[in-house]
Structures are given as C-alpha cells and as structure tokens.
C-alpha positions as CSV (number, residue, x, y, z in Angstrom):
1,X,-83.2,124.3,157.3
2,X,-83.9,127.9,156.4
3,X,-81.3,130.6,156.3
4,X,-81.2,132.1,159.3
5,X,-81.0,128.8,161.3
6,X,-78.0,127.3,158.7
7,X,-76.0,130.8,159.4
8,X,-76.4,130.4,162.9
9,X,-75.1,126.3,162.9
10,X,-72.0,127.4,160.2
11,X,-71.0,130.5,163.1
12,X,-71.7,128.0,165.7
13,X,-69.5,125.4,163.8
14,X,-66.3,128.2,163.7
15,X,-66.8,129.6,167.0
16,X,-67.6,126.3,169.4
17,X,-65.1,123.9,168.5
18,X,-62.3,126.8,168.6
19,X,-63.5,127.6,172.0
20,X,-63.4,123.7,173.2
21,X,-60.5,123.3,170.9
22,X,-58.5,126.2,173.0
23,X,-60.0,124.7,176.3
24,X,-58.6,120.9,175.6
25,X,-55.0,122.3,174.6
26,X,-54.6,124.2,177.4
27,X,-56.0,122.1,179.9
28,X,-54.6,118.8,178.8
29,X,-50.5,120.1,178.3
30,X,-48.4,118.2,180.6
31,X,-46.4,121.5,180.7
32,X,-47.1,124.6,180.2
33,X,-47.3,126.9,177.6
34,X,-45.3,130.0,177.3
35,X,-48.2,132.7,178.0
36,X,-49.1,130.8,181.0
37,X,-45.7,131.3,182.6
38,X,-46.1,134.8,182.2
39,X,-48.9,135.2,184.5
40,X,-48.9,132.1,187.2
41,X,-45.8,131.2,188.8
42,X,-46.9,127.6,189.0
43,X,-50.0,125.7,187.6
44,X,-50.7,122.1,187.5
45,X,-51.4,120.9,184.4
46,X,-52.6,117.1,183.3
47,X,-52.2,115.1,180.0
48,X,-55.7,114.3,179.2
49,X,-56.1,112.0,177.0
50,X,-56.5,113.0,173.0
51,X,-55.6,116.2,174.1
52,X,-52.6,116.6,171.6
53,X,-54.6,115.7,168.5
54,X,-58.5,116.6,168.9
55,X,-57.6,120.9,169.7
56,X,-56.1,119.9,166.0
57,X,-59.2,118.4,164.7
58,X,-61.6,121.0,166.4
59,X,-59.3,123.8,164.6
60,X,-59.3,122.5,161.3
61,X,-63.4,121.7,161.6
62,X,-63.7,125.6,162.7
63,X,-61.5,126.6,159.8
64,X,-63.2,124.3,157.1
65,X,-66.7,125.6,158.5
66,X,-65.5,129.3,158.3
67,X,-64.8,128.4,154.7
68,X,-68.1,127.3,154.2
69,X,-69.7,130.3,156.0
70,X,-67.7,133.4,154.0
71,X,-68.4,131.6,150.5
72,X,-72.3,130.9,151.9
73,X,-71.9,127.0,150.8
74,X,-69.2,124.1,150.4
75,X,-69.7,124.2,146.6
76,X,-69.3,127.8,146.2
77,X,-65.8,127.3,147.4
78,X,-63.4,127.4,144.5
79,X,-62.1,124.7,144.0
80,X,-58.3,126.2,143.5
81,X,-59.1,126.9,147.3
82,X,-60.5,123.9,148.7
83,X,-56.7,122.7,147.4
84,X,-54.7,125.4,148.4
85,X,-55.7,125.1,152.3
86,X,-56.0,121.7,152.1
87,X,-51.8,121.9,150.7
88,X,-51.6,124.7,153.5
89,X,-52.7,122.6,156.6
90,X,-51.1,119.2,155.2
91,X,-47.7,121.0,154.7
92,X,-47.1,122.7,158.1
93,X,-47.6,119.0,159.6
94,X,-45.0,117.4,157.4
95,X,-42.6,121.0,158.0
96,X,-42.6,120.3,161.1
97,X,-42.2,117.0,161.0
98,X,-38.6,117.5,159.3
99,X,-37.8,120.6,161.1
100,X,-38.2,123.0,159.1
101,X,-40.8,124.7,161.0
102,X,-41.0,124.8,164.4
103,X,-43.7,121.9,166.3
104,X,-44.1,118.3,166.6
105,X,-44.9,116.5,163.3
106,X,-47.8,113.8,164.0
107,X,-49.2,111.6,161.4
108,X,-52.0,111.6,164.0
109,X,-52.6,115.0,163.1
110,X,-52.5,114.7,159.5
111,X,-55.6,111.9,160.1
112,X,-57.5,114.4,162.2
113,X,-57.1,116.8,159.6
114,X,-58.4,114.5,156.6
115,X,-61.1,113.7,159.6
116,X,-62.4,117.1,160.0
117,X,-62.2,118.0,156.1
118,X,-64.3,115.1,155.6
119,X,-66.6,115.7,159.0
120,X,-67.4,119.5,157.2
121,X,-68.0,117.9,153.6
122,X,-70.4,115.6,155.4
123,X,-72.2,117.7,157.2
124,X,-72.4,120.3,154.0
125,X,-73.6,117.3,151.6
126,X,-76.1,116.1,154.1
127,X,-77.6,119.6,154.2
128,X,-76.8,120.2,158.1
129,X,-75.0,123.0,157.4
C-alpha cells in the first residue's frame, strides 16, 4: 500500500468508526441522554442490540488507530505509551465499576476493548494499515 492510500485508511479508521460509534449510542439508548432532553421534548428511542458495548469497541478502535496515525506506525508507538493508554482505558472500566467514577462497569466492555486493541495490532501487523 503506498503512503498516501495507508494515511487515508489510518484517518478513515479514526473518523468512521467514531461516526458509527456516536450513531449506535445514540440510536440504540432505551432512554435518553441528557443533551437530547435539551432540544426534543420527547423522542423515542430503542435498545438495539449490542448497542451498549460495540459504540465502546468502535471508540477504542478510533483511538488505537489515531495512535497509529500521529506516531505514522504501530511500532513507532513507545512502548511506555502503548501501556499507559492501555492502563488508561482498562481503569475507567473497573472505576466505574466500583463507583468511583461515574458509569456502568461492564466486563463486556473491558473484552471489547482487548478486542479492538488487538483488531488495530492486526490490522497494523498485516500491513492494512
């Protein structure tokens, strides 16, 4: 792939699945979220389903790709980084989980974030992106 056509897929891979990501969330709460109160006085929403886990795995795929595209490569990452967000995204799962944050801990969530680290490794190793 030349370089042109592999900046294009890593931008595509941070701006697509946070589009679709946002999308999924919003149209899959069974209620809704505070913003939306603010500007409709009433809108149906519906629980699709996967809609409370795959928004999380699109987000972390957009943020493991952006990543990727700011240090031009997965193995130009420092590795005290690859760690540190990794800590980051696992932490504010299990923070929530006992409270000390606000949300909904999901160990769901935790496996769609291994899932999406592992998707962008993939996809880096196997020279797609």
């Amino acid at each position: 792939m030349n370089a042109k056509n592999r900046t294009y897929t890593r931008v595509g891979l941070i701006i697509v699945p946070l589009i679709l990501g946002t999308w999924i969330y919003l149209r899959g709460r069974k209620y809704p979220v505070l913003f939306e109160t603010w500007f409709y006085q009433s809108k149906e929403t519906s629980s699709l389903p996967g809609s409370g886990w795959i928004p999380d795995y699109l987000w972390c795929v957009s943020l493991w790709s952006c990543f990727v595209w700011v240090w031009k490569g997965w193995n130009n990452i420092p590795v005290l980084w690859k760690w540190l967000l990794w800590l980051l995204i696992m932490l504010t799962e299990l923070l929530q989980w006992t409270g000390i944050i606000q949300g909904t801990g999901d160990w769901i969530d935790l496996l769609m974030y291994q899932l999406a680290f592992f998707t962008v490794y993939i996809l880096h190793k196997s020279e797609l992106i």
